[in-house]
C-alpha positions in Angstrom: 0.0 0.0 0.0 1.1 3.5 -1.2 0.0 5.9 1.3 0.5 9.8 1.7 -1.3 12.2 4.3 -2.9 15.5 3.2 -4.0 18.2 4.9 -7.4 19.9 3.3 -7.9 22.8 5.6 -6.7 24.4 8.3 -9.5 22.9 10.1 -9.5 19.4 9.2 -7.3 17.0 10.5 -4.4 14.6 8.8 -6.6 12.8 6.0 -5.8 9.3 5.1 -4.9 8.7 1.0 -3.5 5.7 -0.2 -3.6 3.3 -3.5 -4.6 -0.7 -3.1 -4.4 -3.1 -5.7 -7.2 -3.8 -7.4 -9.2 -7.2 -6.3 -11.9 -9.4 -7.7 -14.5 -7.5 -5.6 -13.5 -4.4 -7.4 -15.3 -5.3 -10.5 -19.0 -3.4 -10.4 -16.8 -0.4 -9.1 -14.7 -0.2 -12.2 -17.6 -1.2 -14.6 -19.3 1.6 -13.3 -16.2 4.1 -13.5 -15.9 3.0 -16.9 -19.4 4.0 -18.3 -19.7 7.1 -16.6 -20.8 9.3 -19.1 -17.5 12.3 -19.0 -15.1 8.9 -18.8 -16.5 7.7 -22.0 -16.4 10.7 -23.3 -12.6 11.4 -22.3 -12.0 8.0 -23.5 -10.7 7.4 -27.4 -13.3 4.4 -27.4 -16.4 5.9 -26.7 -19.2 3.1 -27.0 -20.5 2.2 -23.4 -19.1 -0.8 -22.5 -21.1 -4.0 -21.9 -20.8 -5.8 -19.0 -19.7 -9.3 -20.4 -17.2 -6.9 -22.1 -15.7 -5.5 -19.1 -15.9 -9.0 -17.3 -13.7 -10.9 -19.6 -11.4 -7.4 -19.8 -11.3 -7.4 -16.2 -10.3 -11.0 -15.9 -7.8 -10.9 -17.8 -6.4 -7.3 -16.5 -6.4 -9.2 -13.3 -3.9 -12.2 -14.6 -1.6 -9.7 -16.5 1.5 -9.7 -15.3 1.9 -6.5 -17.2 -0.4 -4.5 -16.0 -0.5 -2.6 -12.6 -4.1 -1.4 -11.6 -4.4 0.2 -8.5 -7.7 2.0 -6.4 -6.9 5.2 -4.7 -8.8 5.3 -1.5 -9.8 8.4 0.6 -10.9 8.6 4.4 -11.7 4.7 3.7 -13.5 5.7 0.3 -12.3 4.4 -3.3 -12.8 7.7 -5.1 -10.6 6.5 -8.3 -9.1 4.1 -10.3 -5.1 4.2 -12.2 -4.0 1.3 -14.4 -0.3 1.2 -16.0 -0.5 -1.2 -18.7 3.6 -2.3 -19.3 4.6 -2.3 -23.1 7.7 -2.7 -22.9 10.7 -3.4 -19.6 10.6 -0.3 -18.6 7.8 1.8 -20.1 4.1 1.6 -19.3 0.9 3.1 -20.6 -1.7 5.5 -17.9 -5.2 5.3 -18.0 -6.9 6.7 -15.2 -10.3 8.3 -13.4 -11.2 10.0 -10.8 -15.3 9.6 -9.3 -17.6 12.2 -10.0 -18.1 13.2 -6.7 -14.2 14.2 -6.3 -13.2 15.6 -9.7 -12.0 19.2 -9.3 -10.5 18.7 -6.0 -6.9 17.6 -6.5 -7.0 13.9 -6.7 -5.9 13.6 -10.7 -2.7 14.7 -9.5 -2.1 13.0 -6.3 -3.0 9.4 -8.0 -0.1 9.5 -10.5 1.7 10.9 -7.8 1.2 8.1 -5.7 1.4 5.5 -8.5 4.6 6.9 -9.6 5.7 5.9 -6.1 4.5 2.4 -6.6 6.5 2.2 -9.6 9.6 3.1 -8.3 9.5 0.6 -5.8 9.0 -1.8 -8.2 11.9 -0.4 -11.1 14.7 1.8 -11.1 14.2 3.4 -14.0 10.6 4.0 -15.4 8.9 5.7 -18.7 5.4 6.9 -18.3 3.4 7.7 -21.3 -0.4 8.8 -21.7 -2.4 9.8 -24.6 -4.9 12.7 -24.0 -7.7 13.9 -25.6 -8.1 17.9 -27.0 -10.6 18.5 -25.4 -9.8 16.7 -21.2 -8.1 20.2 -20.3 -8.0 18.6 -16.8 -5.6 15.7 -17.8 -3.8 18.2 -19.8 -3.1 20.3 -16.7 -2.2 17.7 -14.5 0.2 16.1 -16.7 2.0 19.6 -17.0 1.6 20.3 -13.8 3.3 16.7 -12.8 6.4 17.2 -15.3 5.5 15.6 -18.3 6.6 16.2 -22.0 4.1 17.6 -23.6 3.6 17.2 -27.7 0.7 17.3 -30.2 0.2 14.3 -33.2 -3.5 14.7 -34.9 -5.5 17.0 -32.1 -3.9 14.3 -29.5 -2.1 15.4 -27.0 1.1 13.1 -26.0 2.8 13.4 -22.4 6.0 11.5 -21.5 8.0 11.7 -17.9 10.7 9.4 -17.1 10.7 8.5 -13.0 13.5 7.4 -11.2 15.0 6.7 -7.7 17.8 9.1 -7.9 15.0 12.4 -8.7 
């Protein structure tokens, strides 16, 4: 488990913030992270996913020893999912998404933060890469905001970082 403690206000205590791997019992969750109607839309496939679809995807994502796919948890919530999708040794693809209920309040960033983290315990040396819609401003900010290299192929915008232990 990834952790990191926050602070929200002067007037709230320590908050707890962590990422968990994903289980078998986290299957409705992502289903219904995955059709939500702004994910679909910030997503290069579109069509609403079925759920026989997402059952065998999510079978197999769970037996892939190349993908990492993590929950991040709030206060004992799971207010988002982040899955790293390894192409290559040392290079991996993001796809993430945060819950309705807590877009706009920070936790885009602190989930690649804290799956960054997780990565580095796992490699030395690690390439991120994500692929971003023109029109998700919010990915487009975070990435920035995070360090990524920022480029622009066909309307798609293109964010590299490389992470390692010695940063």
């Amino acid at each position: 488990m990834i952790s990191w403690g926050i602070k929200t206000s002067k007037n709230m205590k320590k908050q707890s913030i962590y990422l968990r791997k994903v289980t078998q019992s986290d299957i409705k969750l992502i289903f219904e992270w995955a059709n939500d109607k702004d994910a679909r839309n910030n997503s290069f496939k579109t069509k609403e996913i079925t759920w026989a679809e997402h059952e065998t995807w999510f079978e197999n994502t769970l037996k892939d020893l190349k993908t990492r796919h993590y929950i991040l948890c709030y206060n004992g919530n799971d207010i988002g999912q982040i899955r790293i999708k390894i192409e290559e040794e040392n290079q991996g693809k993001i796809s993430y998404s945060i819950d309705k209920a807590y877009r706009g309040l920070g936790f885009g960033k602190i989930i690649l933060q804290l799956c960054e983290n997780a990565l580095l315990e796992e490699f030395k040396d690690f390439y991120l890469y994500a692929d971003v819609k023109k029109s998700n401003i919010a990915s487009q900010v975070i990435f920035k905001t995070l360090g990524y290299n920022e480029s622009i192929e066909n309307d798609i915008f293109k964010y590299n970082k490389k992470i390692n232990i010695n940063k």
